[in-house]
C-alpha positions as a printed NumPy array, in Angstrom:
array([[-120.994, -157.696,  113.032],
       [-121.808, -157.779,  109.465],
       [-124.339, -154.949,  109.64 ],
       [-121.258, -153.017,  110.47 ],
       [-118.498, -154.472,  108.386],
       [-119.631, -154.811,  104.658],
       [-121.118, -151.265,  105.213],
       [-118.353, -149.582,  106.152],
       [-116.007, -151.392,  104.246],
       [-117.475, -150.872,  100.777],
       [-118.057, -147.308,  100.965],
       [-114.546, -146.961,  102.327],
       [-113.51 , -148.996,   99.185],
       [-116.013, -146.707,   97.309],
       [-114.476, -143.254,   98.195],
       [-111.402, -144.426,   97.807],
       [-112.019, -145.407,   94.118],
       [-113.755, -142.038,   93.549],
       [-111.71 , -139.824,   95.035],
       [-108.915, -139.884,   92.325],
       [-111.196, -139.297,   90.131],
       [-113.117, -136.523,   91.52 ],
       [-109.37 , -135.219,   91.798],
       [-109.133, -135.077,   88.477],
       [-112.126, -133.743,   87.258],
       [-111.717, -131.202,   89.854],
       [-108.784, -129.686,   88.233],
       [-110.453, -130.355,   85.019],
       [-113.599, -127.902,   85.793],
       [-110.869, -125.396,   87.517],
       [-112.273, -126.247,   91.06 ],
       [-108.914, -125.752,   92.761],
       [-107.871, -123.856,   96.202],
       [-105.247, -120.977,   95.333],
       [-102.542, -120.428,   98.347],
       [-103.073, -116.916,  100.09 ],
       [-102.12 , -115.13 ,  103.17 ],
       [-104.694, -116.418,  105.124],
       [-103.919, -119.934,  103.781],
       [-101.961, -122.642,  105.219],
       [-101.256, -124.64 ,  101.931],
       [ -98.669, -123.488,   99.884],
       [ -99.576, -124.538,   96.914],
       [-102.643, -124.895,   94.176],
       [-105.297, -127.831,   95.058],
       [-108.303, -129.726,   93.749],
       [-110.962, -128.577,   95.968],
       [-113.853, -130.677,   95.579],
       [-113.064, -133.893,   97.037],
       [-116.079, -133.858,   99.061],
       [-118.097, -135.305,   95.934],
       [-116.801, -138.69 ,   96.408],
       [-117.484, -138.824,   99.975],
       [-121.214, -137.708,   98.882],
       [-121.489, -140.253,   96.348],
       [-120.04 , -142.879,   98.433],
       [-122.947, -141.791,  101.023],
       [-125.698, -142.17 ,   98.851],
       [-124.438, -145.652,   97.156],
       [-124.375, -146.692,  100.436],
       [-127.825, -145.896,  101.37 ],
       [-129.349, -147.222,   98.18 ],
       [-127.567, -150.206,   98.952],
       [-127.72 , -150.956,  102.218],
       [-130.81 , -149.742,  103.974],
       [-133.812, -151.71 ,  103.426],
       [-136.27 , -148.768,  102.047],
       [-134.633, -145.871,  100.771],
       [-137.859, -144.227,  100.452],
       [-137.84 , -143.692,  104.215],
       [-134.905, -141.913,  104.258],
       [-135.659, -139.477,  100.994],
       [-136.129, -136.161,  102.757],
       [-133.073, -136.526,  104.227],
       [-131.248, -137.478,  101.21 ],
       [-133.23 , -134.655,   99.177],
       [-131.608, -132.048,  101.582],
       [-128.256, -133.643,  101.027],
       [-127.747, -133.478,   97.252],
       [-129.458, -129.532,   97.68 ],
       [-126.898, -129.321,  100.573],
       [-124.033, -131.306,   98.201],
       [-125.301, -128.937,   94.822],
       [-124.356, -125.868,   97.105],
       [-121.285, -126.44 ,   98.314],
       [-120.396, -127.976,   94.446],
       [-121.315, -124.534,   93.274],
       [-119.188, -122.703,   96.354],
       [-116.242, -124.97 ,   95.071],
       [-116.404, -123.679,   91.605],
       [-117.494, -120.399,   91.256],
       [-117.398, -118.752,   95.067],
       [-120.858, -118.493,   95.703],
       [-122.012, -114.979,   97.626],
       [-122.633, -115.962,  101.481],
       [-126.176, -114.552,  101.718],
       [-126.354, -117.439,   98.371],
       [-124.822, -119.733,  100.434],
       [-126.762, -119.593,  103.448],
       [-129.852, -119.679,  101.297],
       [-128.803, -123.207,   99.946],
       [-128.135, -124.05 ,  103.73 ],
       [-131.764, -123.241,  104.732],
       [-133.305, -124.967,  102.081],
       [-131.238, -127.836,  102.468],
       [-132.011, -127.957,  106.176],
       [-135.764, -126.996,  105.866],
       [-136.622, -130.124,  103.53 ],
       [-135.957, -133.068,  106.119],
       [-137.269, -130.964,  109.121],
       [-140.59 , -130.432,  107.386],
       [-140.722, -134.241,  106.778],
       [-140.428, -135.299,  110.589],
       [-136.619, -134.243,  111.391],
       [-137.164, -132.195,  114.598],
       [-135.799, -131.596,  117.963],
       [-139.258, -132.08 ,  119.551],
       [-138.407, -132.122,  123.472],
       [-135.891, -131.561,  125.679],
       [-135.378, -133.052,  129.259],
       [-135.1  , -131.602,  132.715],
       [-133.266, -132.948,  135.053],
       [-136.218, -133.714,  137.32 ],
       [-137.214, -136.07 ,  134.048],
       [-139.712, -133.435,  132.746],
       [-140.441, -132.95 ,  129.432],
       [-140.393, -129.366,  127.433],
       [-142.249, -129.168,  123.875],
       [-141.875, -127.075,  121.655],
       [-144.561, -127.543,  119.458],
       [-144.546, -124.585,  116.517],
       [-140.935, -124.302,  117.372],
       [-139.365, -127.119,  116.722],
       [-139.154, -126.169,  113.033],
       [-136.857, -123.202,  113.27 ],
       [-135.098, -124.454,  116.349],
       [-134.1  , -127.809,  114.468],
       [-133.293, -125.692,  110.677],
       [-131.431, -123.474,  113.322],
       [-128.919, -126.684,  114.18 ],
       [-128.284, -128.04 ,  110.714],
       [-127.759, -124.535,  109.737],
       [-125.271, -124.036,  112.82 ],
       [-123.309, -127.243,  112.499],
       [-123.115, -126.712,  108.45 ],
       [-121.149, -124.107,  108.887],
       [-119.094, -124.988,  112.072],
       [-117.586, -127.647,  110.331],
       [-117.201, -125.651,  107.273],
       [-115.295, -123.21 ,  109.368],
       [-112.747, -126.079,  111.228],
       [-111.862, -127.095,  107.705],
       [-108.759, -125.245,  107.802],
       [-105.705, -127.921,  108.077],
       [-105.078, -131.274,  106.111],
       [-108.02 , -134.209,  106.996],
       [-109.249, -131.621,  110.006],
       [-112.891, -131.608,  108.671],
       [-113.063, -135.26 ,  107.863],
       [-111.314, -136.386,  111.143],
       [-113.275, -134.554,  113.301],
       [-116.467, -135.612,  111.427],
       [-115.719, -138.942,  111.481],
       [-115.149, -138.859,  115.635],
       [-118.358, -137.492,  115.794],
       [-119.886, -140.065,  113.723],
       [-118.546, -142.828,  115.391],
       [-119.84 , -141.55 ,  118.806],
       [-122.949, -140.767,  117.207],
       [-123.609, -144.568,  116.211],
       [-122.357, -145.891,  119.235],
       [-125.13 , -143.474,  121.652],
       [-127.972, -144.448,  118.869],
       [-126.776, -148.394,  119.282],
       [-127.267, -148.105,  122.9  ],
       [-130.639, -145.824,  122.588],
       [-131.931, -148.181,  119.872],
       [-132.   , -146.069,  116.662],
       [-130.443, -149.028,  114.039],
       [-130.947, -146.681,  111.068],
       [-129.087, -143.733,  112.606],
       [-126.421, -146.435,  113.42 ],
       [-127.006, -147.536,  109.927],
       [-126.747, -144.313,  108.159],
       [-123.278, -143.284,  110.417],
       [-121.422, -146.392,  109.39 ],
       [-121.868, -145.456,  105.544],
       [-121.333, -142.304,  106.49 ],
       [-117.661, -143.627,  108.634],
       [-116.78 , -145.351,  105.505],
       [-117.358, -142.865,  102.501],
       [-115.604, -140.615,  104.905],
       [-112.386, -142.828,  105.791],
       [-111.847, -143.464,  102.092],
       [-111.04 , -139.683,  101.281],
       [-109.19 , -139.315,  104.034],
       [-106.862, -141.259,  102.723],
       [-105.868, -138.731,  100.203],
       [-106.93 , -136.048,  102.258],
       [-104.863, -136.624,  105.691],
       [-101.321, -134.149,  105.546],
       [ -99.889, -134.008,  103.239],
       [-103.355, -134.041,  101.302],
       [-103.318, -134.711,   97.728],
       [-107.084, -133.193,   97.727],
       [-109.092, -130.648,   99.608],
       [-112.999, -131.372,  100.296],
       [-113.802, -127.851,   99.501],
       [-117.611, -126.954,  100.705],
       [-118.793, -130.184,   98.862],
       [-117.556, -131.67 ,  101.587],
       [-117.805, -129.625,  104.772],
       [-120.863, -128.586,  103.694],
       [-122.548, -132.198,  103.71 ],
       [-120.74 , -133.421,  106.758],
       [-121.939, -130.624,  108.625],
       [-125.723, -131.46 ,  106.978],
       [-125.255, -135.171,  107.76 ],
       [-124.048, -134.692,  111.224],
       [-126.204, -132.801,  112.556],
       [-129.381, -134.696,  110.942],
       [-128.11 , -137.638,  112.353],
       [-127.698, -136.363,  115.633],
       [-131.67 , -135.078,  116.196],
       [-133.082, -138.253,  114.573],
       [-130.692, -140.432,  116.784],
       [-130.161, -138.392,  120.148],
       [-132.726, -135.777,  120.409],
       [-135.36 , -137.747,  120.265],
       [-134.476, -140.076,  123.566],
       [-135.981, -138.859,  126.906],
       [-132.725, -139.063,  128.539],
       [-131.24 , -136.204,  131.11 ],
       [-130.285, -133.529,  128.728],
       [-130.793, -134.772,  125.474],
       [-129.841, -132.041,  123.575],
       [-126.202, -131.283,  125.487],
       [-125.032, -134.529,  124.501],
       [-124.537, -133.81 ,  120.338],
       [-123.506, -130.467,  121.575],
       [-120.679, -132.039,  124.06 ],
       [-119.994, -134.391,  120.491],
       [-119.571, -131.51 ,  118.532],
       [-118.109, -128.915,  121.329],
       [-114.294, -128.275,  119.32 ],
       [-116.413, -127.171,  116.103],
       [-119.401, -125.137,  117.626],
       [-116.481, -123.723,  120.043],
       [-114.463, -122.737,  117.233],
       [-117.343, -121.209,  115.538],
       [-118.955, -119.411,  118.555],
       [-115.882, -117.262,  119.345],
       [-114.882, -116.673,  115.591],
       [-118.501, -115.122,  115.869],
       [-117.58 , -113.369,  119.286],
       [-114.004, -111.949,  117.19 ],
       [-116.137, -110.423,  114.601],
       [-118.68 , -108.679,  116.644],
       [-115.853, -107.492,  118.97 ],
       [-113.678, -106.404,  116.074],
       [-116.684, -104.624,  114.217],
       [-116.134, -107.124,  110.882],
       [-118.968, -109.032,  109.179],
       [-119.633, -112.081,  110.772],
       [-118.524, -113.833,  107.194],
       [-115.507, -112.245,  107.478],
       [-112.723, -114.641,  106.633],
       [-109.466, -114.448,  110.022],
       [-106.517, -116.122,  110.638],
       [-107.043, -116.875,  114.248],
       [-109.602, -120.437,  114.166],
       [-108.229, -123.069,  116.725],
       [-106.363, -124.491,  113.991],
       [-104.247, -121.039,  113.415],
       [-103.505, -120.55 ,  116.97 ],
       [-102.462, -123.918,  117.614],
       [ -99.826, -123.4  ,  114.329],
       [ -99.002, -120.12 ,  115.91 ],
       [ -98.036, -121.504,  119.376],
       [ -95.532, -123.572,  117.415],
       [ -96.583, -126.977,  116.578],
       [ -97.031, -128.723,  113.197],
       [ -99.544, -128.601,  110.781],
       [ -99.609, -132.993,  111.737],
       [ -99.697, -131.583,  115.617],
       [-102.397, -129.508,  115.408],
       [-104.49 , -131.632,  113.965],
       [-103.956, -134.54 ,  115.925],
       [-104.566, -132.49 ,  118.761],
       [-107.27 , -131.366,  117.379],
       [-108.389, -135.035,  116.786],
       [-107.784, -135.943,  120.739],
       [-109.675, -132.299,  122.078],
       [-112.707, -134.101,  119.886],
       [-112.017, -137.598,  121.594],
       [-111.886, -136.385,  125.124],
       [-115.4  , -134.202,  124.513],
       [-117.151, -137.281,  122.649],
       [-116.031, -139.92 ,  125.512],
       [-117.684, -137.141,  127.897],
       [-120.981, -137.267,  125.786],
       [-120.624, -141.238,  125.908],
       [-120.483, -140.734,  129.937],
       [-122.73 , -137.924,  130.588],
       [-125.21 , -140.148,  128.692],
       [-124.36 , -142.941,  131.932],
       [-123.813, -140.539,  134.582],
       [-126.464, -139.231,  137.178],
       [-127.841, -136.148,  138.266],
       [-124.819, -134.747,  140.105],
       [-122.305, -136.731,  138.215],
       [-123.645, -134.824,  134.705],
       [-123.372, -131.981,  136.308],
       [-119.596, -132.018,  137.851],
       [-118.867, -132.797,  134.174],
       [-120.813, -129.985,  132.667],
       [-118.173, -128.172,  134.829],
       [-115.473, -129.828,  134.14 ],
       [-115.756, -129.416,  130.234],
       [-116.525, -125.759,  130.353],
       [-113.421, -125.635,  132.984],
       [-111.777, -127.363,  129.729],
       [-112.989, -124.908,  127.709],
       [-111.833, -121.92 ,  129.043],
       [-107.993, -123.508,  129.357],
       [-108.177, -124.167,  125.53 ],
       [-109.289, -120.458,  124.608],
       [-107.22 , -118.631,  126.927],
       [-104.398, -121.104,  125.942],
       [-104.545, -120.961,  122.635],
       [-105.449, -117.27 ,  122.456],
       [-108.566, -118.305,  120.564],
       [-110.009, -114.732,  121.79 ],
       [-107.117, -112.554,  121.978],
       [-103.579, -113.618,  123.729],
       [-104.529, -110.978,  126.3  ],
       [-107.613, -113.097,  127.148],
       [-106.541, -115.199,  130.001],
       [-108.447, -114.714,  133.557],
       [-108.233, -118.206,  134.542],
       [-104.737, -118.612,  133.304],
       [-103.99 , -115.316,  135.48 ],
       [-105.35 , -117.16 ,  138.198],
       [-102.786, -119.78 ,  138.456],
       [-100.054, -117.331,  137.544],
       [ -99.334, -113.639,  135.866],
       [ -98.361, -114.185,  132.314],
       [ -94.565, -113.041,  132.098],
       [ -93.511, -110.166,  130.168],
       [ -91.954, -110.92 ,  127.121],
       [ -89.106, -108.952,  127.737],
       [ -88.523, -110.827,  131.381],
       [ -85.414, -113.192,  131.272]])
């Protein structure tokens, strides 16, 4: 128990030391989130909140795993990864910029051994992808940068969603037998749990890019070097059942733009987050139901990871079933968008009694 414990509990103690600070010299600098129409907040915040959760992180690691020096590429990538989103925070970097930092930040690790070599069949057979599995992996980090960039829209969103991931992360590499991916997610838990303490509504501190940025880095390095790499049924659905509310959210944002004719960096007001606000709940609502649509996906990875042949596939179903109901529910598309809804029952005219 004390692998996991002091861990977790001194980085927690960490970012919650640093994150006043970082406050501070956030407002300092001028790195502070101005209030506009497609903004929820209301008022001006310190944005960069997501350098004490990075610090925090790499403490952590020095600290606590036995050679650091194993672990450098990956580090490497996230202070490039960290230096980006720092630079985002402060001076609005250009998104062709941006996506550069993202590459290179993503490209470092994978060179050094960071790869989604394989992926299973369900007959147990074995596709490599030899040559490939260099852009296919720098595809993934790149991918789950920015879907949790984009779900950082509401007070602690980002950082509660991350750490849900993380935790079902660490418990799938416990049972699969990766201790430093375990290792690495518990620091991780803790630097992250720290901010959110000034970060959950009503935040006294955004994490800005510095943050989403290198959650979205970490998380998806830690899922190839702790679940890709297993031989089990699927391997490579299970971190995308983990992360299924962020890569949703991002995937039809990208579907909006192409349908709408706007440039797929095109800032909207109508991420899972905004539709939720817009059916009527709470800005605390949403995101605790944002927090539960990420629990009942990462207890499905947990089982799909115990479940047979037929019994991974009936749950395949079942999420994308899921699926569905939340975009045609939440109007995550368009509120006109709603052929399985339509199926149970015509929507009502608004002007029916």
């Amino acid at each position: 128990m004390e692998f996991i414990i002091i861990p977790i509990l001194l980085c927690f103690v960490l970012s919650l030391l640093l994150t006043p600070i970082v406050k501070k010299f956030s407002i300092k600098i001028g790195a502070i989130d101005k209030p506009d129409e497609r903004k929820v907040h209301k008022r001006i915040m310190p944005r960069m909140g997501g350098l004490a959760i990075i610090i925090s992180f790499i403490i952590g690691c020095l600290v606590f795993i036995p050679n650091p020096l194993q672990i450098w590429p990956i580090l490497a990538g996230a202070v490039i990864i960290g230096i980006t989103g720092l630079l985002d925070d402060m001076y609005s970097l250009a998104p062709r910029t941006k996506l550069l930092g993202q590459i290179i930040a993503a490209t470092i690790p994978v060179l050094f051994g960071v790869q989604i070599d394989f992926i299973t069949l369900p007959n147990g057979e074995m596709i490599h992808f030899g040559w490939l599995a260099i852009p296919l992996t720098i595809l993934w980090i790149v991918a789950i940068i920015n879907a949790i960039n984009l779900i950082d829209g509401l007070d602690g969103l980002a950082a509660g969603v991350s750490s849900i991931a993380v935790i079902t992360i660490s418990i799938l590499a416990l049972t699969l037998g990766h201790p430093l991916t375990v290792l690495m997610g518990i620091i991780l838990l803790g630097s992250i749990l720290g901010f959110l303490v000034f970060n959950f509504y009503p935040a006294k501190i955004f994490m800005g890019d510095t943050g989403s940025l290198f959650l979205g880095y970490m998380i998806s390095v830690l899922s190839v070097i702790g679940l890709t790499k297993s031989a089990a049924i699927f391997s490579l659905i299970i971190p995308i059942i983990i992360l299924a509310v962020p890569i949703m959210d991002t995937t039809f944002a990208i579907i909006r733009r192409i349908v709408q004719k706007k440039p797929l960096s095109a800032p909207d007001k109508f991420h899972l987050h905004h539709c939720l606000i817009r059916l009527g709940f709470t800005h605390r609502q949403s995101v605790i139901i944002i927090y539960l649509l990420s629990g009942i996906f990462s207890l499905a990875a947990i089982l799909f990871t115990r479940a047979t042949i037929w019994g991974a596939s009936i749950l395949i179903v079942l999420l994308l079933i899921l699926v569905e109901l939340i975009v045609e529910v939440t109007g995550l598309i368009s509120v006109n968008y709603r052929p399985l809804l339509n199926l149970i029952g015509p929507k009502k005219n608004q002007d029916e009694k």
